[in-house]
C-alpha positions in Angstrom: 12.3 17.0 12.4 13.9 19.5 9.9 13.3 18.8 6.2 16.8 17.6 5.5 16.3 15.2 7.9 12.8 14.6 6.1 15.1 13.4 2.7 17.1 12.2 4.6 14.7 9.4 6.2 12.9 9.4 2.7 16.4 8.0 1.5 17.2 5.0 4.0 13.8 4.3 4.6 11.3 3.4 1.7 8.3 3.7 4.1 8.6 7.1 5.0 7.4 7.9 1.2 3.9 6.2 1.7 2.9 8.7 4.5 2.4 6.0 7.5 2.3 8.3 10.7 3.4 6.9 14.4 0.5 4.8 15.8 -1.2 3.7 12.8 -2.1 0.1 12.7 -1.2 -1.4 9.1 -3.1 -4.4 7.9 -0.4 -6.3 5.3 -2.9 -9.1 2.8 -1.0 -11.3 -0.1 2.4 -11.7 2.3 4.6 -13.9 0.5 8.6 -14.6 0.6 8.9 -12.2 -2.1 7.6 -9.4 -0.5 10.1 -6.1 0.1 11.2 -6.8 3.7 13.0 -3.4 4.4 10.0 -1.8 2.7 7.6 -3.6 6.0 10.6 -3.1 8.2 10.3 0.4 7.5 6.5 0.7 8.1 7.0 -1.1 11.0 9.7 1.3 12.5 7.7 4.4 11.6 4.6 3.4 13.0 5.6 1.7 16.0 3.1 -1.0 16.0 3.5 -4.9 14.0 1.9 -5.1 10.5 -1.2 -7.1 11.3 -2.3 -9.7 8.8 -6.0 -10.6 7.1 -6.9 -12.2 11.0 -6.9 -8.8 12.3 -10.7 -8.1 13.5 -10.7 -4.2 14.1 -10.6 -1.4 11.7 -6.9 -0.2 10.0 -6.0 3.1 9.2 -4.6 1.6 5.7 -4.1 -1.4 3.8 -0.5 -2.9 2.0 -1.6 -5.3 -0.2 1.1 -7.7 -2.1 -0.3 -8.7 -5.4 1.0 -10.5 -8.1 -0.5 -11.2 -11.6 -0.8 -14.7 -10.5 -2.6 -13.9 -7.3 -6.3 -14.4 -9.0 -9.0 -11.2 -9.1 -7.5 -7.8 -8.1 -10.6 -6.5 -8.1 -11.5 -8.8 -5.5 -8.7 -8.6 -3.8 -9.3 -4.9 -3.6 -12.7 -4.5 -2.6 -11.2 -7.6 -0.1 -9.0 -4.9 1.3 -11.0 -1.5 1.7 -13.6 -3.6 4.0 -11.5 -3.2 7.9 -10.7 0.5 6.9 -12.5 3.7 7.2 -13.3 6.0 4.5 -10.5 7.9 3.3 -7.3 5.3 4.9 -5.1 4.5 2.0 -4.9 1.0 0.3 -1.3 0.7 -1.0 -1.2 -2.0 -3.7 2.4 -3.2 -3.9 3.1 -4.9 -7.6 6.3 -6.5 -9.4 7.9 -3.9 -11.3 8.2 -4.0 -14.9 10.1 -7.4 -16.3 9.4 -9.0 -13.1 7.5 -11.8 -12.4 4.1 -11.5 -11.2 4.0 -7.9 -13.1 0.5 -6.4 -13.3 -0.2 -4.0 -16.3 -1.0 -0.6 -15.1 -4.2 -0.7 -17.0 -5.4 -3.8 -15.5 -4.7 -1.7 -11.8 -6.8 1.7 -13.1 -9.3 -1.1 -14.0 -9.7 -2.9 -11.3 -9.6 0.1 -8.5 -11.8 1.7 -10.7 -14.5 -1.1 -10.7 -13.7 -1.7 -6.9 -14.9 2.0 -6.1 -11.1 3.7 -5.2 -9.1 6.6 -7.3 -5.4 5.7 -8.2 -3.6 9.1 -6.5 -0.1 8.3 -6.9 2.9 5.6 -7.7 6.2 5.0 -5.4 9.5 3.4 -6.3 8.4 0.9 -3.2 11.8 -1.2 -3.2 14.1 -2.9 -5.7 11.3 -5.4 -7.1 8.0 -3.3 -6.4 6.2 -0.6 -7.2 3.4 0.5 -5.0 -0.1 2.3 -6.1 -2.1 4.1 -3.3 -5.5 3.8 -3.6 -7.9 5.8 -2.3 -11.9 6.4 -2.2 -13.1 9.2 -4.5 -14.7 11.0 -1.8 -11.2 10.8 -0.1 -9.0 10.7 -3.3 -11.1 14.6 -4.1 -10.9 16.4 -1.2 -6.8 15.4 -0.8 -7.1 13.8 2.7 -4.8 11.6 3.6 
């Protein structure tokens, strides 16, 4: 694929900006009707394979996690998420924007993957209502592996 085609798919699909690769299996946690549907389309078409859910028995190669402020103990919740992956697979926390409800603080988000062991390595516009944080482990989050 050339690189305008890269933009291109960057553009129409939100996906294609959180690095998911063709085979990966995706475990989705906090689904709710609120969640960004063309954003899981997207990760769906890219990878091939269904989002499994919190059921899902075998190891991931990373995490989306829906949270909202009202969703109890990120911390929890994170730690909750980094325990069917391997070292180094992404956890991409998906939170309300700004002014929306259900908005988590960015503090409260360096806090809380902080004190669940992961390294906040970048933010994504992840849809019209939601901003996604991709989490990492430090060993991971240092050495830039993906």
């Amino acid at each position: 694929m050339s690189a305008t085609a890269d933009h291109a798919e960057e553009r129409t699909n939100p996906a294609a900006r959180l690095g998911f690769q063709p085979g990966m299996v995706v475990q989705e946690l906090g689904y709710d009707d609120d969640a960004e549907q063309a954003l899981r389309e997207g990760i769906e078409a890219i990878t091939g394979t269904e989002l499994v859910d919190e059921d899902h028995d075998d190891v991931a190669d990373a995490v989306v996690l829906w949270f909202r402020e009202e969703d109890g103990d990120l911390t929890d919740a994170l730690v909750d998420a980094t325990t069917m992956i391997d070292e180094g697979a992404p956890v991409w926390l998906l939170t309300p924007k700004t002014g929306r409800d259900g908005y988590v603080e960015a503090s409260d988000i360096g806090e809380a993957a902080q004190t669940a062991g992961l390294a906040q390595t970048g933010n994504v516009n992840a849809g019209k209502d939601w901003t996604g944080s991709r989490l990492m482990t430090p060993k991971a989050a240092k050495s830039g592996k993906r």
